[in-house]
Jmol script that loads the backbone (N, CA, C; Angstrom):
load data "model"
ATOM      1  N   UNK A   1     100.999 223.334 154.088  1.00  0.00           N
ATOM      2  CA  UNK A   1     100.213 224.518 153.852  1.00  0.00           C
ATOM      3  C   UNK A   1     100.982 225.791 154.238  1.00  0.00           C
ATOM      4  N   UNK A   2     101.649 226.049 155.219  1.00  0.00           N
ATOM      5  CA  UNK A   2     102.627 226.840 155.788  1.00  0.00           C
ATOM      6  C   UNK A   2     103.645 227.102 154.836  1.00  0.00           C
ATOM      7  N   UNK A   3     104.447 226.029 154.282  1.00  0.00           N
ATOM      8  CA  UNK A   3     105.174 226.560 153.502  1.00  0.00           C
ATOM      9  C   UNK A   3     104.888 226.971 151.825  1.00  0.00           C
ATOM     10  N   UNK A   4     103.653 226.722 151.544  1.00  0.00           N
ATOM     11  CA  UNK A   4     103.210 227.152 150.275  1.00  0.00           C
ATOM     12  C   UNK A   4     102.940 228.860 150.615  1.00  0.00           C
ATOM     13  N   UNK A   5     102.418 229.029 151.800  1.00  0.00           N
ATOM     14  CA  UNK A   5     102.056 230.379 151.930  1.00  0.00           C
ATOM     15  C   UNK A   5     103.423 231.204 152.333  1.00  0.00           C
ATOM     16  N   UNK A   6     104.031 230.741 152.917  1.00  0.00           N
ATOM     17  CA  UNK A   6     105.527 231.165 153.412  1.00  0.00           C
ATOM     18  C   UNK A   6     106.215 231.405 151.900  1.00  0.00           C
ATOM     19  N   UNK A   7     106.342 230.728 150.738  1.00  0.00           N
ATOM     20  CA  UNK A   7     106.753 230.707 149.398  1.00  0.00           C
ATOM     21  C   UNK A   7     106.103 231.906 148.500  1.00  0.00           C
ATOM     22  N   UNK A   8     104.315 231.858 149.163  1.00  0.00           N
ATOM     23  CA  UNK A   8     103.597 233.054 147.872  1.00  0.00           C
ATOM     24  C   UNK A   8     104.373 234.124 148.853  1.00  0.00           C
ATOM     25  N   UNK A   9     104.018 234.660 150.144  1.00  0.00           N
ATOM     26  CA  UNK A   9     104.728 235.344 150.496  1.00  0.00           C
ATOM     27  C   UNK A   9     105.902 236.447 150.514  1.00  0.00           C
ATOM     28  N   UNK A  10     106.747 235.091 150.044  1.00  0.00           N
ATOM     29  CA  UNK A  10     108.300 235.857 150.024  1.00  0.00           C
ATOM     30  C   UNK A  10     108.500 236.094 148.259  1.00  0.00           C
ATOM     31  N   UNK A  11     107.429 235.292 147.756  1.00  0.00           N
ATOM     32  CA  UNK A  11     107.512 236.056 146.217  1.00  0.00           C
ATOM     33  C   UNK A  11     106.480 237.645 146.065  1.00  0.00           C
ATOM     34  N   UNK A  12     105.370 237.443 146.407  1.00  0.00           N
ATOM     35  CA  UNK A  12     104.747 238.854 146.522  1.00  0.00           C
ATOM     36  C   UNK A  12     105.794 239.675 147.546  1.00  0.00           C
ATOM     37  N   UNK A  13     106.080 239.184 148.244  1.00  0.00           N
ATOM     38  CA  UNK A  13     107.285 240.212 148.644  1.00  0.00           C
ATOM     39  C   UNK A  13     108.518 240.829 148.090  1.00  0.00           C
ATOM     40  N   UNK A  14     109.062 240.110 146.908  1.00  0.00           N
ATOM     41  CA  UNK A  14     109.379 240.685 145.878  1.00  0.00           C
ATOM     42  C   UNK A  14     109.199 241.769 145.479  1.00  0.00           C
ATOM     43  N   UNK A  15     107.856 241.464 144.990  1.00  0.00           N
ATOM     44  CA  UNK A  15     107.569 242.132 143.950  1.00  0.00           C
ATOM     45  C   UNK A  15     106.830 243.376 144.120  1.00  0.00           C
ATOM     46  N   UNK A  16     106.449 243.277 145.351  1.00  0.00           N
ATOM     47  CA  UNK A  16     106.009 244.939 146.134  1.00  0.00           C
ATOM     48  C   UNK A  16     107.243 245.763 146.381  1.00  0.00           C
ATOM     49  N   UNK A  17     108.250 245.164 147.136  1.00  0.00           N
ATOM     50  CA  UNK A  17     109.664 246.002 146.881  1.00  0.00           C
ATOM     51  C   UNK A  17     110.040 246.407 145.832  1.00  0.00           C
ATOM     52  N   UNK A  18     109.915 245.697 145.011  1.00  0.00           N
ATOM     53  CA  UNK A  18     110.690 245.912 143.667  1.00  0.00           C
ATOM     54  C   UNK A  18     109.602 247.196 142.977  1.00  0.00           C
ATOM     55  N   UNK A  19     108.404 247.257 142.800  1.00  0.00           N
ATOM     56  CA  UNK A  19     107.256 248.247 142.674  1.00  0.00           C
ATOM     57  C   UNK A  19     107.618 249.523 143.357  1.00  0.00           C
ATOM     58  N   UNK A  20     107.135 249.170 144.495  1.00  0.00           N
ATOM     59  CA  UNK A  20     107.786 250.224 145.531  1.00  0.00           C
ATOM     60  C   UNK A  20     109.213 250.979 145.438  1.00  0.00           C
ATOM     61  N   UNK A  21     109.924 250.770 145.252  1.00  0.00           N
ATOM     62  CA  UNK A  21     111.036 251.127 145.068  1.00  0.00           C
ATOM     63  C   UNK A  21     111.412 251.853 143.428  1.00  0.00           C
ATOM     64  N   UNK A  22     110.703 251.617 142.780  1.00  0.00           N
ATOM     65  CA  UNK A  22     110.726 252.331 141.294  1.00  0.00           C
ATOM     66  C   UNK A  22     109.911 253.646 141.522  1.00  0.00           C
ATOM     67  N   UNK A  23     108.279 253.126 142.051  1.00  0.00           N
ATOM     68  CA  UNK A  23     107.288 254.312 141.713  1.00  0.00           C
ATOM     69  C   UNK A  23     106.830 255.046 142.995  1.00  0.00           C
ATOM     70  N   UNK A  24     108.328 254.561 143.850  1.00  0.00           N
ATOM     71  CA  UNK A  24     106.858 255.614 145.325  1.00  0.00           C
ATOM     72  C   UNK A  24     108.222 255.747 145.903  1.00  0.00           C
ATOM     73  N   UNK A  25     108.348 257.322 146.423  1.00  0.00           N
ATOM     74  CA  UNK A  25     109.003 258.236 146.882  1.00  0.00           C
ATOM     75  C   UNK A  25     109.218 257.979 148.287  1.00  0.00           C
ATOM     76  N   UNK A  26     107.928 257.444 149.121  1.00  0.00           N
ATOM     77  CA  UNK A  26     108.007 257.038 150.578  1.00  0.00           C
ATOM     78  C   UNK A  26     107.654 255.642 150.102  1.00  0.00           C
ATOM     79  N   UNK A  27     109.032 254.678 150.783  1.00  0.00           N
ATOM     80  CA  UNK A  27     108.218 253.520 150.709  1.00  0.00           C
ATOM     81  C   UNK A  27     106.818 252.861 151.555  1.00  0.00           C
ATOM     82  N   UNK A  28     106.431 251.947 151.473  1.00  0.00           N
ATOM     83  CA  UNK A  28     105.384 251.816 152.360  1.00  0.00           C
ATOM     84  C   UNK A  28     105.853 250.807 153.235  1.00  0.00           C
ATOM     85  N   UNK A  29     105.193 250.424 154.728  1.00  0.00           N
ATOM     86  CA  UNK A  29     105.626 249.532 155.371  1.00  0.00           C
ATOM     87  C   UNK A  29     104.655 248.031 154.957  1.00  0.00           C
ATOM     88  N   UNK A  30     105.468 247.099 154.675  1.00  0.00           N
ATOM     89  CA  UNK A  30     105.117 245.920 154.174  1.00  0.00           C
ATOM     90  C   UNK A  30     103.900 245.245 155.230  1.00  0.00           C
ATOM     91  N   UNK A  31     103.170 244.399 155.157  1.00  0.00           N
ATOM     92  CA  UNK A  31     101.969 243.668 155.659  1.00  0.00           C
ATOM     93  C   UNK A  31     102.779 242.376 155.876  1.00  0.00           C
ATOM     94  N   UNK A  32     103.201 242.063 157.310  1.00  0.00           N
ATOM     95  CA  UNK A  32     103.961 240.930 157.991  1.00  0.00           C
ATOM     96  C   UNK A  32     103.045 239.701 157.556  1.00  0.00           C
ATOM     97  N   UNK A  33     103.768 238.336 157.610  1.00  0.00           N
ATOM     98  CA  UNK A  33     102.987 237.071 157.555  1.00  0.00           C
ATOM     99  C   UNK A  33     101.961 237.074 157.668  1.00  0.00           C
ATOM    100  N   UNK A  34     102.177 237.137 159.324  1.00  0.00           N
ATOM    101  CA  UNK A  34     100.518 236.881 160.158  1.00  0.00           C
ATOM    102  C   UNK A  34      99.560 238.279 160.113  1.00  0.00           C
ATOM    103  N   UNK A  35      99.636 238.760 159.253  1.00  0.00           N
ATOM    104  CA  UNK A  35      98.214 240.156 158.604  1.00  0.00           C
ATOM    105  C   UNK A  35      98.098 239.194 157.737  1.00  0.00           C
ATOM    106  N   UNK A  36      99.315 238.600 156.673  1.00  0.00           N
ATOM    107  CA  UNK A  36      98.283 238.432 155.462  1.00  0.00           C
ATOM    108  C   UNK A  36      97.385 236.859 155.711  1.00  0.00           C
ATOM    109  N   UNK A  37      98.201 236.139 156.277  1.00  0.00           N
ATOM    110  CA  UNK A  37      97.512 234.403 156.588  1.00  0.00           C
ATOM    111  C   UNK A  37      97.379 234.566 158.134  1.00  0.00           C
ATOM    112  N   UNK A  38      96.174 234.969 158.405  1.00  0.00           N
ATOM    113  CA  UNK A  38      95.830 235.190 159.712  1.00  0.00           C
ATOM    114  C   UNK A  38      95.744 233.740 160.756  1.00  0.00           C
ATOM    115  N   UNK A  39      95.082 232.493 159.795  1.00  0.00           N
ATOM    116  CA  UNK A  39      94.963 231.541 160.915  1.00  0.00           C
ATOM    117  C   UNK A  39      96.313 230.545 160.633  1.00  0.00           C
ATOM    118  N   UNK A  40      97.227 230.850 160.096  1.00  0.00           N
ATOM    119  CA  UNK A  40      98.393 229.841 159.772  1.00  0.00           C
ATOM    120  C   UNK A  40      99.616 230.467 160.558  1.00  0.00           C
ATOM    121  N   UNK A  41      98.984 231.375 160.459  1.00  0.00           N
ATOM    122  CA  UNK A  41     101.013 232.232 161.379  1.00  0.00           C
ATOM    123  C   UNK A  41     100.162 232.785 162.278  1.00  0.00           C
ATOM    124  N   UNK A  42     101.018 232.626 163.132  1.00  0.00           N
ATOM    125  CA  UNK A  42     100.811 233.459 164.576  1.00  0.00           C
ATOM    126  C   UNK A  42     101.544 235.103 164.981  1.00  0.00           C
ATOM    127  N   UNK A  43     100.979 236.189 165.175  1.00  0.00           N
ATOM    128  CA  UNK A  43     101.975 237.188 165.827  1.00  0.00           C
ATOM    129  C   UNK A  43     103.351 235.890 167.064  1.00  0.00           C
ATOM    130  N   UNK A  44     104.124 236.768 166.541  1.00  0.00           N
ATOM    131  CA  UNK A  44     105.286 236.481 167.562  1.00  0.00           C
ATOM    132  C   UNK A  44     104.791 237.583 168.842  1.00  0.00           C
ATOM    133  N   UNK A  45     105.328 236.781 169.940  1.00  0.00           N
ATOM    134  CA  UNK A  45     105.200 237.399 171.224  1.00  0.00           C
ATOM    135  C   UNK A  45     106.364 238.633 171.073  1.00  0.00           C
ATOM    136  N   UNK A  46     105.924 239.768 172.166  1.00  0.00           N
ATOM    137  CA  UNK A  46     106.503 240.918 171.867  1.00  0.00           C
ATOM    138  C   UNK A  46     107.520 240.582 173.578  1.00  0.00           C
ATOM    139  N   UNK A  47     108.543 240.298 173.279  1.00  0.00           N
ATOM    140  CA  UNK A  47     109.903 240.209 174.585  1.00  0.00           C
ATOM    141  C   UNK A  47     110.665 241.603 174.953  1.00  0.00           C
ATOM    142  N   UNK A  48     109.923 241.738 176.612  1.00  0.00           N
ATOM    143  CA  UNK A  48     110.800 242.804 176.584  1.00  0.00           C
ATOM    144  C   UNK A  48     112.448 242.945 176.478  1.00  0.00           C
ATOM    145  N   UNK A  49     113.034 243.919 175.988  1.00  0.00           N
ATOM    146  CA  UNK A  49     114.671 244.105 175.943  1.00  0.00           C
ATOM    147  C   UNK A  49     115.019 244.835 176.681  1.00  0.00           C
ATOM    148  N   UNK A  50     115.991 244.753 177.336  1.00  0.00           N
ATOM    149  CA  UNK A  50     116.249 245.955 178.370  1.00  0.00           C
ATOM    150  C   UNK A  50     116.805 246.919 177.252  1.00  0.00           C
ATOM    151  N   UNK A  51     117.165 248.023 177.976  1.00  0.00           N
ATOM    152  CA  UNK A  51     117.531 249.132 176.986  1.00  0.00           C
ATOM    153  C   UNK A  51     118.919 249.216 177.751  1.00  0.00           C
ATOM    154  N   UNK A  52     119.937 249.950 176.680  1.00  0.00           N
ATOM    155  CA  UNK A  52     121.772 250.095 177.027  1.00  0.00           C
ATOM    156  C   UNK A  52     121.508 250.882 178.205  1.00  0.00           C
ATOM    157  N   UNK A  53     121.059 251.902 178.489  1.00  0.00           N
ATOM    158  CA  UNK A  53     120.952 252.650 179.641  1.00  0.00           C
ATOM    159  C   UNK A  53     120.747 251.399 180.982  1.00  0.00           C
ATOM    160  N   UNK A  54     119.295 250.447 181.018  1.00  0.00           N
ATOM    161  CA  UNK A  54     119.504 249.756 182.231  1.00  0.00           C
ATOM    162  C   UNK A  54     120.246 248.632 182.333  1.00  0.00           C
ATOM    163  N   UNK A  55     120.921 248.131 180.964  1.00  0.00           N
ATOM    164  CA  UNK A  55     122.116 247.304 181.034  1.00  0.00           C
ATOM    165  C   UNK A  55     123.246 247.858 181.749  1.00  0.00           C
ATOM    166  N   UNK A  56     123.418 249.040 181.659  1.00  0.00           N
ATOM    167  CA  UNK A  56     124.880 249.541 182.010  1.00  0.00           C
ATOM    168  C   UNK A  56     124.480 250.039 183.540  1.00  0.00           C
ATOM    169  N   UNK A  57     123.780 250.321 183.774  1.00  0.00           N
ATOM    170  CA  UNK A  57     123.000 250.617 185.070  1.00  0.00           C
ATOM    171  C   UNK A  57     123.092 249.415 186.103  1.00  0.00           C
ATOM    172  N   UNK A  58     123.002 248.372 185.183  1.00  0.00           N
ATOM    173  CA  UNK A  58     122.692 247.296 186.345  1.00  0.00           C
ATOM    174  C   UNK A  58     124.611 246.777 186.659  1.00  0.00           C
ATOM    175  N   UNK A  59     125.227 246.949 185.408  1.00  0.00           N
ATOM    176  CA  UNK A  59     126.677 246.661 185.327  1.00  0.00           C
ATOM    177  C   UNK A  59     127.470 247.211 186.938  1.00  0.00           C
ATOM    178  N   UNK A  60     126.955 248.885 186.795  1.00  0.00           N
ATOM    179  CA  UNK A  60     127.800 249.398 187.256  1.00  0.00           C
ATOM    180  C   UNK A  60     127.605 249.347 188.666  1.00  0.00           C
ATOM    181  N   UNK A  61     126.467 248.724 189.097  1.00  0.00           N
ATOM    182  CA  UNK A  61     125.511 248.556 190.654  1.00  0.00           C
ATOM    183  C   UNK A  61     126.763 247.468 190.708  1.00  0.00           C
ATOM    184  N   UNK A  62     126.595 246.516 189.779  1.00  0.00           N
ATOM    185  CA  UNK A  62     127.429 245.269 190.189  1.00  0.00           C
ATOM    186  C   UNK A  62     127.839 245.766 190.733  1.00  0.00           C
ATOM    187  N   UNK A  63     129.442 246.476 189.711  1.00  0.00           N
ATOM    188  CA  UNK A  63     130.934 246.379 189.831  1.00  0.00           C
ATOM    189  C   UNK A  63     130.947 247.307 190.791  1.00  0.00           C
ATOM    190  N   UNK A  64     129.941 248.464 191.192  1.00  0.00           N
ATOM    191  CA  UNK A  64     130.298 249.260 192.636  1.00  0.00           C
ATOM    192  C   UNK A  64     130.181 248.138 193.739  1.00  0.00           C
ATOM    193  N   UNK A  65     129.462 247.276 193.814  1.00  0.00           N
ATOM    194  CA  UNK A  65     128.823 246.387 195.052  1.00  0.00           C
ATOM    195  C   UNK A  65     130.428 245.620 195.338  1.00  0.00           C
ATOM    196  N   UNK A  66     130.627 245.288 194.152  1.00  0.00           N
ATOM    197  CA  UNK A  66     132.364 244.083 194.193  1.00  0.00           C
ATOM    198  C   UNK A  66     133.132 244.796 194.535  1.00  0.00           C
ATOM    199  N   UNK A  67     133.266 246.040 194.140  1.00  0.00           N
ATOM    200  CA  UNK A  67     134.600 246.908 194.239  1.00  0.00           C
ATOM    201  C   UNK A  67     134.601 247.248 196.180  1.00  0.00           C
ATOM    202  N   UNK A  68     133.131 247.841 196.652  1.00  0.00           N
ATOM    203  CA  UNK A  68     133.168 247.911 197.910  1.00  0.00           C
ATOM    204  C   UNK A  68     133.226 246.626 198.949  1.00  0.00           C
ATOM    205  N   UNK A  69     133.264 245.650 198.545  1.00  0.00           N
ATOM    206  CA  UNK A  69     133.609 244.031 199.112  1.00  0.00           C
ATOM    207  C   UNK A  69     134.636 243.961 199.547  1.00  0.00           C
ATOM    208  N   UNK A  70     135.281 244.212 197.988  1.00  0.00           N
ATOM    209  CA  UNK A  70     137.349 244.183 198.209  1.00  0.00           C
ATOM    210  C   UNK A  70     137.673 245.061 198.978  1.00  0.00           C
ATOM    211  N   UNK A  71     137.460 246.217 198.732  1.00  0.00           N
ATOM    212  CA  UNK A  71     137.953 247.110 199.523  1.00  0.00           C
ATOM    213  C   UNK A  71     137.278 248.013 200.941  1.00  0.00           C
ATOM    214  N   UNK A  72     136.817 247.325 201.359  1.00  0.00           N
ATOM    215  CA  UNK A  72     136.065 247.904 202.436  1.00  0.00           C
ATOM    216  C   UNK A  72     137.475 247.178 203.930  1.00  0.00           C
ATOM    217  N   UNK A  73     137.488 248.247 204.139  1.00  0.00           N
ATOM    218  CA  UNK A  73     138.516 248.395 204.815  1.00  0.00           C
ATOM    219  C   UNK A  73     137.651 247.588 206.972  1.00  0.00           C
ATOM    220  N   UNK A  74     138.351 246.488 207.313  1.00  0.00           N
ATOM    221  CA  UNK A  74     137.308 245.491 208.606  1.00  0.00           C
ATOM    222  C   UNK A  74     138.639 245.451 209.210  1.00  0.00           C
TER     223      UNK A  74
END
end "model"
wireframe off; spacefill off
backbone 0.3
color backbone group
């Protein structure tokens, strides 16, 4: 059942792009799986990501913490 709807899907998905893209100036944002087959697909869980700012943030805590290890003068 999943994959019959997964199949109409990605063909009406076609064919709204392909529409969309001829007669409308702003495209529109498409209606995901789970809007259109509500009890067969599930929303995916939303995972937080860190952002480059607290990636590099946490980098540089490291490499200050290591750098003062080595060189801390005992």
């Amino acid at each position: 059942m999943q994959f019959e709807a997964l199949c109409s899907y990605n063909n009406a998905m076609l064919v709204i792009n392909g529409v969309n893209n001829l007669f409308s100036k702003k495209p529109k944002q498409p209606l995901q799986i789970w809007e259109v087959f509500d009890g067969l697909f599930d929303k995916p869980k939303q995972v937080h990501q860190q952002s480059k700012e607290e990636i590099m943030k946490a980098r540089l805590l490291a490499y200050n913490e290591a750098w003062k290890k080595q060189h801390r003068k005992g």
